[in-house]
mmCIF file of the N, C-alpha and C atoms, coordinates in Angstrom:
data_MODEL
# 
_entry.id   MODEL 
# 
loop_
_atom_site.group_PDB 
_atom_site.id 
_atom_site.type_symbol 
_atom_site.label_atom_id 
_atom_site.label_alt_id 
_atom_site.label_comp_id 
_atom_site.label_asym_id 
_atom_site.label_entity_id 
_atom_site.label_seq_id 
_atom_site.pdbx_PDB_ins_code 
_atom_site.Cartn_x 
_atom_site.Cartn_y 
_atom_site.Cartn_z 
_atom_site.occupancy 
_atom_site.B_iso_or_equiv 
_atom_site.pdbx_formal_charge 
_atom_site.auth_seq_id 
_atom_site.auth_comp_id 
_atom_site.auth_asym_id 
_atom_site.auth_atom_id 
_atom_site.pdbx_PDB_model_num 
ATOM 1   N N  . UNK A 1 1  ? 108.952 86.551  111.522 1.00 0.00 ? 1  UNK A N  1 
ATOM 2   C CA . UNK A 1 1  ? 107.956 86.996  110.574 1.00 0.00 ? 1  UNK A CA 1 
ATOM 3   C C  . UNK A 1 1  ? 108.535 86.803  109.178 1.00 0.00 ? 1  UNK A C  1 
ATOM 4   N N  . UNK A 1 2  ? 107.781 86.120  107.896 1.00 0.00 ? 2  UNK A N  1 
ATOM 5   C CA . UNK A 1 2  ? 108.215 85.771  106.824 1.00 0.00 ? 2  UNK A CA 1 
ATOM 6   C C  . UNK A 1 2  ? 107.445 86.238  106.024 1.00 0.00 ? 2  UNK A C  1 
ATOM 7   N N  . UNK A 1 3  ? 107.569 86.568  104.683 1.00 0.00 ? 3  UNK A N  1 
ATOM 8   C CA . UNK A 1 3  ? 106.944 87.396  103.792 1.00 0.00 ? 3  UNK A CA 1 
ATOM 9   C C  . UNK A 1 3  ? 106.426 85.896  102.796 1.00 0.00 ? 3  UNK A C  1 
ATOM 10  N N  . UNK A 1 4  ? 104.915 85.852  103.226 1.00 0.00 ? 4  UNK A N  1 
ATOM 11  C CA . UNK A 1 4  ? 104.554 84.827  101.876 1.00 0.00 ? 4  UNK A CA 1 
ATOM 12  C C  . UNK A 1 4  ? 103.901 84.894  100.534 1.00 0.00 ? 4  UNK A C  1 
ATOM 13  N N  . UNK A 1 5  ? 104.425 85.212  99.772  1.00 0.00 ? 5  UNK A N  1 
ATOM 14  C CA . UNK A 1 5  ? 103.463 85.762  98.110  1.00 0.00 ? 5  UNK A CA 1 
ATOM 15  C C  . UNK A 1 5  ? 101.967 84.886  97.976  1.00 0.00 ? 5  UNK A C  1 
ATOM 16  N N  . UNK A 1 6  ? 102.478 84.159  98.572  1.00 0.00 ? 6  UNK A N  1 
ATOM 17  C CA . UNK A 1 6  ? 101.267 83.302  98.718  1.00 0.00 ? 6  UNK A CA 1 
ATOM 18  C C  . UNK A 1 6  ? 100.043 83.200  99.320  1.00 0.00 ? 6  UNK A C  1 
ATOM 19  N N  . UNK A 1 7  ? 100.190 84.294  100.442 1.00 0.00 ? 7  UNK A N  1 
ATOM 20  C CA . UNK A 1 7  ? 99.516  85.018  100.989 1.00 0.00 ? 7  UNK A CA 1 
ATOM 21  C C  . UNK A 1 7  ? 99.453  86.463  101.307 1.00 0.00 ? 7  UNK A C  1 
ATOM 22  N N  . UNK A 1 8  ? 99.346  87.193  100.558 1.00 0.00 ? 8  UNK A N  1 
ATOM 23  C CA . UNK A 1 8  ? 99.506  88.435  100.575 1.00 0.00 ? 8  UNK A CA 1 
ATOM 24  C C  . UNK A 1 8  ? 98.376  89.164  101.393 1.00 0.00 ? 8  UNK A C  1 
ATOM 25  N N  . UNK A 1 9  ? 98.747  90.493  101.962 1.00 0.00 ? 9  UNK A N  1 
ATOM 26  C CA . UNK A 1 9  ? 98.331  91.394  102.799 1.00 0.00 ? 9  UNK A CA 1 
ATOM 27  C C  . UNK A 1 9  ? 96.648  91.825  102.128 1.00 0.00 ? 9  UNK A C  1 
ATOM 28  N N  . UNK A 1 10 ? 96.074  91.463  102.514 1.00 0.00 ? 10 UNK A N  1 
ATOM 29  C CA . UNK A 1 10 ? 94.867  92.161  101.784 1.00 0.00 ? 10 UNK A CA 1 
ATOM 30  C C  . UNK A 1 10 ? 94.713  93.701  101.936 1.00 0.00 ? 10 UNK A C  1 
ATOM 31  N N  . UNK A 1 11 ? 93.938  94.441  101.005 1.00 0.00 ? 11 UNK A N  1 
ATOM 32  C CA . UNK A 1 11 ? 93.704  95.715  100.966 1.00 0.00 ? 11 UNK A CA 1 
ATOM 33  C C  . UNK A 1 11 ? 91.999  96.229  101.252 1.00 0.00 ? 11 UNK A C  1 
ATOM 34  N N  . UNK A 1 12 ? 92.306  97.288  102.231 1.00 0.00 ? 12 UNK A N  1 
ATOM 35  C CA . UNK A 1 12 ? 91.729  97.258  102.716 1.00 0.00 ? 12 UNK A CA 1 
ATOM 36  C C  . UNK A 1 12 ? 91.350  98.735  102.828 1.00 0.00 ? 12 UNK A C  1 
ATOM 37  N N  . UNK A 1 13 ? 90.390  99.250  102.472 1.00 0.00 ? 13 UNK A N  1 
ATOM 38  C CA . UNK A 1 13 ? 90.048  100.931 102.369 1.00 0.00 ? 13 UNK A CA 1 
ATOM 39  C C  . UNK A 1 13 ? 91.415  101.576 101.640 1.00 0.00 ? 13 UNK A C  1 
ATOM 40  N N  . UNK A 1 14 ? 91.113  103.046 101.900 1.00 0.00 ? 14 UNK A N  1 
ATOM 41  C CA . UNK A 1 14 ? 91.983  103.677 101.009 1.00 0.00 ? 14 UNK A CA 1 
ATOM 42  C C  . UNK A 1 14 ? 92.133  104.488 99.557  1.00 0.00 ? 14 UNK A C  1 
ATOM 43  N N  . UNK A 1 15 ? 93.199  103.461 98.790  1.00 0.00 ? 15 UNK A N  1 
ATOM 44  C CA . UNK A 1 15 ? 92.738  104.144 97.534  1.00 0.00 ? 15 UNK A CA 1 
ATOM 45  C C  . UNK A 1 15 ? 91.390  104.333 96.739  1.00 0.00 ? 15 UNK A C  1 
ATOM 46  N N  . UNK A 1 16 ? 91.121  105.054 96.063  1.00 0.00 ? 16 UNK A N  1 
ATOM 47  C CA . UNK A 1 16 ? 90.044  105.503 94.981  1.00 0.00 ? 16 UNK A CA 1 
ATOM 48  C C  . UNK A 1 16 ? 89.903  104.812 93.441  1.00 0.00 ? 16 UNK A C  1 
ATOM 49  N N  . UNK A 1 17 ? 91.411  104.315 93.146  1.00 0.00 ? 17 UNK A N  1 
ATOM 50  C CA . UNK A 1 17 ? 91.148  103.697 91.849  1.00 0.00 ? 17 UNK A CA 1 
ATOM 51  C C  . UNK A 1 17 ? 91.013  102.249 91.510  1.00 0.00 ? 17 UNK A C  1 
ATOM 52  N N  . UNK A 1 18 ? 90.676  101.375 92.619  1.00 0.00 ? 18 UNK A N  1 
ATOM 53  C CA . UNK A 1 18 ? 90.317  100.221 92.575  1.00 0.00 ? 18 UNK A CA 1 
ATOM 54  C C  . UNK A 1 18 ? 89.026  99.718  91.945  1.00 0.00 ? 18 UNK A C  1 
ATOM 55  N N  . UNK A 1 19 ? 88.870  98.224  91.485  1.00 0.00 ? 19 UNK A N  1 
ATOM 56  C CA . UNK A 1 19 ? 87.007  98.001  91.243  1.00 0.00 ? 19 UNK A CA 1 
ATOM 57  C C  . UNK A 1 19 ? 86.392  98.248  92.185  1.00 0.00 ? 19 UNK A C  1 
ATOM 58  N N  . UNK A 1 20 ? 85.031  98.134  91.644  1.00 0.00 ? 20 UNK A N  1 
ATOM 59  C CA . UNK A 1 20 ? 83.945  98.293  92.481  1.00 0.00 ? 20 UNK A CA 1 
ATOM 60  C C  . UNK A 1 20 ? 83.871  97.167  93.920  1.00 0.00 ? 20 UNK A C  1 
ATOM 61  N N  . UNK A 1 21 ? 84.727  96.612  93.139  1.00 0.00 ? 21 UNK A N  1 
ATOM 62  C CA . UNK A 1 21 ? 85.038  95.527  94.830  1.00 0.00 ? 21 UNK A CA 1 
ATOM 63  C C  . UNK A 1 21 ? 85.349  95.545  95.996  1.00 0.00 ? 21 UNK A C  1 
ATOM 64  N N  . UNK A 1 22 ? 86.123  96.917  95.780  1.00 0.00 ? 22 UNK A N  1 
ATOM 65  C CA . UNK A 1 22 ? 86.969  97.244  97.161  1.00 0.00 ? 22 UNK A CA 1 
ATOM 66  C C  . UNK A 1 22 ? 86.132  98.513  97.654  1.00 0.00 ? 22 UNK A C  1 
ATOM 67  N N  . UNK A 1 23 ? 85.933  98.455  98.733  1.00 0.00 ? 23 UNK A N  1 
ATOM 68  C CA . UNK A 1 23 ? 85.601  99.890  99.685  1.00 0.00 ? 23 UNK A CA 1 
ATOM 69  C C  . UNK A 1 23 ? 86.430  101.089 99.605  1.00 0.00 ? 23 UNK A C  1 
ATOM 70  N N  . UNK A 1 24 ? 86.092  101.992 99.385  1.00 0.00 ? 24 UNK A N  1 
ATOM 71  C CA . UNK A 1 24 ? 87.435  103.267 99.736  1.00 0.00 ? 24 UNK A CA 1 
ATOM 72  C C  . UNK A 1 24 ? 86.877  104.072 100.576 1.00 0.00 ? 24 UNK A C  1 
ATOM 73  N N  . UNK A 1 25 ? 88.439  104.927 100.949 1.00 0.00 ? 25 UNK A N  1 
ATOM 74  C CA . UNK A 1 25 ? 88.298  105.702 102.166 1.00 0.00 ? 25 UNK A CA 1 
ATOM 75  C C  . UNK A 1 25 ? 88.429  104.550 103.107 1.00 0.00 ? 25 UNK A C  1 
ATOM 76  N N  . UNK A 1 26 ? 88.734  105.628 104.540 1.00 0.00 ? 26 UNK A N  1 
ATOM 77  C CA . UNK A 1 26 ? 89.377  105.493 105.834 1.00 0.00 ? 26 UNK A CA 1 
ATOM 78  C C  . UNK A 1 26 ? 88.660  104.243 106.360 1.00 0.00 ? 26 UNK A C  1 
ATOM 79  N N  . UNK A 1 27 ? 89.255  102.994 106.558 1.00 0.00 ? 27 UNK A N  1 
ATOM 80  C CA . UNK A 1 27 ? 88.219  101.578 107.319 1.00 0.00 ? 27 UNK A CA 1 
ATOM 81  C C  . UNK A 1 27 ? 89.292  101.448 108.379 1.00 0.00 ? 27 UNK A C  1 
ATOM 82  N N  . UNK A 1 28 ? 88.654  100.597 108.938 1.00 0.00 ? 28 UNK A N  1 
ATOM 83  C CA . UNK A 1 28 ? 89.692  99.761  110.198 1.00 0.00 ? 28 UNK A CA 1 
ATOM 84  C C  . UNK A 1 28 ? 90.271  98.913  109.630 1.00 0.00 ? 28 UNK A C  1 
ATOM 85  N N  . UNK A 1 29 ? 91.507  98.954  110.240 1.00 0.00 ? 29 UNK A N  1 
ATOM 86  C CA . UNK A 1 29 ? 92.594  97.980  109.840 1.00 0.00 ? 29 UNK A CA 1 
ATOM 87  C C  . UNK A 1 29 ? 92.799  96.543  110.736 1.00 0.00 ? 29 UNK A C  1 
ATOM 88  N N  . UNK A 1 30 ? 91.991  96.950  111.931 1.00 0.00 ? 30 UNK A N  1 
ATOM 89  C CA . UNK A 1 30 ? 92.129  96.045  112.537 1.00 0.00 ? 30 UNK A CA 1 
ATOM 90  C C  . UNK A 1 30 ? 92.454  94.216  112.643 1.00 0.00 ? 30 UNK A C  1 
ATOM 91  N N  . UNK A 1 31 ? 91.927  93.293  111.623 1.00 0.00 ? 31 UNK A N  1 
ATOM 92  C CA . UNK A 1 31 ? 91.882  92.610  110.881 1.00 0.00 ? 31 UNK A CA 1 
ATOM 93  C C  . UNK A 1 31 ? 93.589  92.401  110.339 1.00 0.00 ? 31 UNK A C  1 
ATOM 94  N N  . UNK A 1 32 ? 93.310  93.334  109.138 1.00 0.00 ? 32 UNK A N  1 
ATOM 95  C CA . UNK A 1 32 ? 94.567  93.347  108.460 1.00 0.00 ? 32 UNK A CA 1 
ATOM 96  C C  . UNK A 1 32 ? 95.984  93.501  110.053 1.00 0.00 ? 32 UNK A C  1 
ATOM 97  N N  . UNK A 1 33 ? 95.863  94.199  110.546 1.00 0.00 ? 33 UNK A N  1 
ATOM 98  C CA . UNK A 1 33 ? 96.712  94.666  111.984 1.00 0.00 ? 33 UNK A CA 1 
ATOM 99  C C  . UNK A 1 33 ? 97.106  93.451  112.519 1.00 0.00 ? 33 UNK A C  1 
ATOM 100 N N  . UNK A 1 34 ? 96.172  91.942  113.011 1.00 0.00 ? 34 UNK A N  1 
ATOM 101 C CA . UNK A 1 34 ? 95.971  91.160  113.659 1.00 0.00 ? 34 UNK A CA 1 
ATOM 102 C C  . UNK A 1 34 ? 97.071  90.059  113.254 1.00 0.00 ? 34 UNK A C  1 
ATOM 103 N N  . UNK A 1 35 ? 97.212  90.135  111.756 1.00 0.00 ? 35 UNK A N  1 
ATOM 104 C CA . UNK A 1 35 ? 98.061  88.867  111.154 1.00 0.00 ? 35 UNK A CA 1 
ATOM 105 C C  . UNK A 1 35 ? 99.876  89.097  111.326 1.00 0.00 ? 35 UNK A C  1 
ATOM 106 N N  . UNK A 1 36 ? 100.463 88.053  111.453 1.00 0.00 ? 36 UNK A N  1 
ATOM 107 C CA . UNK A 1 36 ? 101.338 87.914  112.209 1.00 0.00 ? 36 UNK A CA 1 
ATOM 108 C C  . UNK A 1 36 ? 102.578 88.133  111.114 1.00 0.00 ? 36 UNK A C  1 
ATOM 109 N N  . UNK A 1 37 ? 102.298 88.432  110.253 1.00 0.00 ? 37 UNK A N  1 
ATOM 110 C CA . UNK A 1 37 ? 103.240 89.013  108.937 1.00 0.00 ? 37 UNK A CA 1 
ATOM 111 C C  . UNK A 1 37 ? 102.878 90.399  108.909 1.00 0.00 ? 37 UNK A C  1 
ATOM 112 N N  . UNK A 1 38 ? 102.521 91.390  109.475 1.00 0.00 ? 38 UNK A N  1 
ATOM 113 C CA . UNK A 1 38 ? 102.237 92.804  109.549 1.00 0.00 ? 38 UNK A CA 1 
ATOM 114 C C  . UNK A 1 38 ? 102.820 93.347  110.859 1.00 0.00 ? 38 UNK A C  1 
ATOM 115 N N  . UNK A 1 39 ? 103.791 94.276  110.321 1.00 0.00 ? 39 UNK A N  1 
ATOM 116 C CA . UNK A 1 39 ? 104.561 95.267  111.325 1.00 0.00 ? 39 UNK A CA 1 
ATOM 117 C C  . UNK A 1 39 ? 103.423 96.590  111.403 1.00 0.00 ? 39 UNK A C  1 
ATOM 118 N N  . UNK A 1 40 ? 103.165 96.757  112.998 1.00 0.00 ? 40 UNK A N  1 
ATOM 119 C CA . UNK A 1 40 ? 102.055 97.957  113.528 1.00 0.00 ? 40 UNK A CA 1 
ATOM 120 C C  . UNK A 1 40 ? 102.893 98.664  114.607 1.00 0.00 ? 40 UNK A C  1 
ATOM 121 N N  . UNK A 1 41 ? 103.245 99.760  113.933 1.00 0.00 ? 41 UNK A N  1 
ATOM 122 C CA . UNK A 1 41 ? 103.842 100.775 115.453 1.00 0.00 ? 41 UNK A CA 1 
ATOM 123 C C  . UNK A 1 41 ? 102.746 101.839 115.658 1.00 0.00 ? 41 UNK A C  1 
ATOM 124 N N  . UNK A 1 42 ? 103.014 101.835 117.092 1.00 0.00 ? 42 UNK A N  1 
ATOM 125 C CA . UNK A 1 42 ? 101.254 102.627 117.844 1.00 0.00 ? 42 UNK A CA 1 
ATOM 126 C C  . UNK A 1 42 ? 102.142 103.595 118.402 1.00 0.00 ? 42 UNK A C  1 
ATOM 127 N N  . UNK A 1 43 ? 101.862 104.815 118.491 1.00 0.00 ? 43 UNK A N  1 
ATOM 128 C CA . UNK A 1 43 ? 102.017 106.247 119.645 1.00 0.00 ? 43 UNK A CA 1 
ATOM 129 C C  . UNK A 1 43 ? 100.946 106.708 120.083 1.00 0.00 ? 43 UNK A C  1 
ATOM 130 N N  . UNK A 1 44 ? 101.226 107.465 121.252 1.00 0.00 ? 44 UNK A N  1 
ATOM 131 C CA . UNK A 1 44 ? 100.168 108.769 121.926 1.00 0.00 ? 44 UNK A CA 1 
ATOM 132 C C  . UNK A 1 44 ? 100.104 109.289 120.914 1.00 0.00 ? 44 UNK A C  1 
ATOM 133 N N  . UNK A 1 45 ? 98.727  109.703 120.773 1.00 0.00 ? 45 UNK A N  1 
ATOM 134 C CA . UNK A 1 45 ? 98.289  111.024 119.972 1.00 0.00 ? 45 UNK A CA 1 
ATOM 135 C C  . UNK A 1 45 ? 99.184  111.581 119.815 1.00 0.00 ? 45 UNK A C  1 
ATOM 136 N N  . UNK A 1 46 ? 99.352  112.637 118.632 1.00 0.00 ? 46 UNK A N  1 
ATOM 137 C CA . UNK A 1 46 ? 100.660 113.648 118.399 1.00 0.00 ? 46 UNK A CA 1 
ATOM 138 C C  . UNK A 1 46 ? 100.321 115.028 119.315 1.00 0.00 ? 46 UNK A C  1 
ATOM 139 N N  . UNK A 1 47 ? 100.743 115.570 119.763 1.00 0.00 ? 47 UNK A N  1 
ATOM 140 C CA . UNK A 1 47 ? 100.209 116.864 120.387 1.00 0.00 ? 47 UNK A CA 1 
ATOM 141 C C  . UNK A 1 47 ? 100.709 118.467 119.857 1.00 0.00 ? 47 UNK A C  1 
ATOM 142 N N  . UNK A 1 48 ? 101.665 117.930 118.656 1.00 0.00 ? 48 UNK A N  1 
ATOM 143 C CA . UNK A 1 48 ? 101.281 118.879 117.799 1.00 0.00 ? 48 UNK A CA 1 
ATOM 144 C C  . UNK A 1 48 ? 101.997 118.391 116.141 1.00 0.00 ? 48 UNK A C  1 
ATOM 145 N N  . UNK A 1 49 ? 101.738 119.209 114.905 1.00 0.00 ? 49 UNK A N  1 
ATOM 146 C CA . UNK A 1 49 ? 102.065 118.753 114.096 1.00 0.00 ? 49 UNK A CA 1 
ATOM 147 C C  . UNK A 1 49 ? 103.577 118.381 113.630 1.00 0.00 ? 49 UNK A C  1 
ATOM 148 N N  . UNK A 1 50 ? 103.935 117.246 113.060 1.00 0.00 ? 50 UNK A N  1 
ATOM 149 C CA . UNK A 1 50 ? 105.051 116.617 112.795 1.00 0.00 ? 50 UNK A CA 1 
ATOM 150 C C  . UNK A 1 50 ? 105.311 116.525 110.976 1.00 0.00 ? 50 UNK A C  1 
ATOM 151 N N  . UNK A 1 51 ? 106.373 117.169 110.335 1.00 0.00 ? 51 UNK A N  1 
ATOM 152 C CA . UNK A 1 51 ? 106.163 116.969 109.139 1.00 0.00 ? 51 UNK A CA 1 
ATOM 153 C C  . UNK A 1 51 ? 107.381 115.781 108.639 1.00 0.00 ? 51 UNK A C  1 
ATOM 154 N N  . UNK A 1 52 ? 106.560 115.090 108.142 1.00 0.00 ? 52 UNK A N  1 
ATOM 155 C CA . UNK A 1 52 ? 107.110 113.506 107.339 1.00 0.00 ? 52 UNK A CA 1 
ATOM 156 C C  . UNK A 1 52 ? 107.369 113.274 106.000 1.00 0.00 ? 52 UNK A C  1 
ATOM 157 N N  . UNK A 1 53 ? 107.747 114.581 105.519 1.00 0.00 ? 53 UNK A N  1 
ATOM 158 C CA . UNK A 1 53 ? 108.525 114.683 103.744 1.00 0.00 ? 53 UNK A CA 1 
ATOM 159 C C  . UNK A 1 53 ? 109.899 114.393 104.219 1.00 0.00 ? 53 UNK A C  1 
ATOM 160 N N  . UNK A 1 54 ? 110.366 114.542 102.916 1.00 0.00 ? 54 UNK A N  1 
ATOM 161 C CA . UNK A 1 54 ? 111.705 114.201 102.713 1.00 0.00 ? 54 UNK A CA 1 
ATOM 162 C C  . UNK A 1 54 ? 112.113 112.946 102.530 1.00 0.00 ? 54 UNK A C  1 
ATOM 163 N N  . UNK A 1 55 ? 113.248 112.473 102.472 1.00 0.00 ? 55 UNK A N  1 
ATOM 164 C CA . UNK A 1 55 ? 114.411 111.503 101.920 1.00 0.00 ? 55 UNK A CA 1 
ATOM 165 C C  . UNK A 1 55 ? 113.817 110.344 103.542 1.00 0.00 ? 55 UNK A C  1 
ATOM 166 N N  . UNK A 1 56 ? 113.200 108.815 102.731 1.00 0.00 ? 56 UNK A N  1 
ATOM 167 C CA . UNK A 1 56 ? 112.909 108.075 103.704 1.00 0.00 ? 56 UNK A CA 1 
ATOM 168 C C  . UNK A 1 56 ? 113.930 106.731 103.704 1.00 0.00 ? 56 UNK A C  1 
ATOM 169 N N  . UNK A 1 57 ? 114.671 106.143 104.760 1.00 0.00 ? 57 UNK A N  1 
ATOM 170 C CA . UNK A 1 57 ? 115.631 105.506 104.829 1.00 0.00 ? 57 UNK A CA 1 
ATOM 171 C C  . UNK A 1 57 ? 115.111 104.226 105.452 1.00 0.00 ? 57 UNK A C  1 
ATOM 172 N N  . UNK A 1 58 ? 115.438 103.085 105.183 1.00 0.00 ? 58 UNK A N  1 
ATOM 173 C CA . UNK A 1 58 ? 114.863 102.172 106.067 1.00 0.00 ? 58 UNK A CA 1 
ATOM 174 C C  . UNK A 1 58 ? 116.559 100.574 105.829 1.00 0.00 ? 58 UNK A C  1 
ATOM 175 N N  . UNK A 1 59 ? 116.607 100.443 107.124 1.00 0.00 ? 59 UNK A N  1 
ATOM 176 C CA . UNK A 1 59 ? 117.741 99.101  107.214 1.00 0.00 ? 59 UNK A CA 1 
ATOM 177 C C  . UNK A 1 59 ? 117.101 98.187  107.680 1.00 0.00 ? 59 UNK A C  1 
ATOM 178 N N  . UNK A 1 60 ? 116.775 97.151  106.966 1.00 0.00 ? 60 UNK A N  1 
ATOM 179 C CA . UNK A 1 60 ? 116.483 95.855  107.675 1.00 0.00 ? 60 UNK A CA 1 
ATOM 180 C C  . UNK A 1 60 ? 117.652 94.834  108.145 1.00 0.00 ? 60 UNK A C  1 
ATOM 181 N N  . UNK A 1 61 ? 117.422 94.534  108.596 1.00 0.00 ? 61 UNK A N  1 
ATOM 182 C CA . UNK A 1 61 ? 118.340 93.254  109.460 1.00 0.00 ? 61 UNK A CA 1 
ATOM 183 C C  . UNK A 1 61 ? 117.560 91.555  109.322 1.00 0.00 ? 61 UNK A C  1 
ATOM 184 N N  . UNK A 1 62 ? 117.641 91.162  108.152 1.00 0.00 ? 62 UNK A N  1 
ATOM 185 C CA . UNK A 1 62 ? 117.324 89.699  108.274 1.00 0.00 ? 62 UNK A CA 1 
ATOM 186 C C  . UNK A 1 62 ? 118.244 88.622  108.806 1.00 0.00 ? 62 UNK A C  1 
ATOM 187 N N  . UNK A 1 63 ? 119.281 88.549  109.386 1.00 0.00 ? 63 UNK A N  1 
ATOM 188 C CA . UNK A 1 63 ? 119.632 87.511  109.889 1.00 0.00 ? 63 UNK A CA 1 
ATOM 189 C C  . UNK A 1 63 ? 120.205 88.198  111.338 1.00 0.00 ? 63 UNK A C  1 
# 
């Protein structure tokens, strides 16, 4: 998977302060999900609440 500026991720629902061009609020991503430059991790439903503040860390590994 390669990151192309050249083709960038379209946007898709969501934010509020965009033009009148874009839709807001909650859409399917599905679409956007489908393309082969987009990382999608899926779980079971949560079965109870999980809190996701704090200090976020991320290591990539490109080679």
């Amino acid at each position: 998977m390669a990151y192309d500026p050249m083709n960038p991720v379209p946007t898709t629902g969501g934010a509020l302060l965009l033009t009148d061009g874009f839709r807001t609020g909650p859409l399917h991503q599905t679409a956007v999900e489908a393309r082969e430059d987009v990382l999608v991790l899926t779980t079971e439903p949560l079965t109870e609440d999980v809190e996701v503040t704090g200090r976020v860390r991320a290591v990539i590994d490109t080679g």
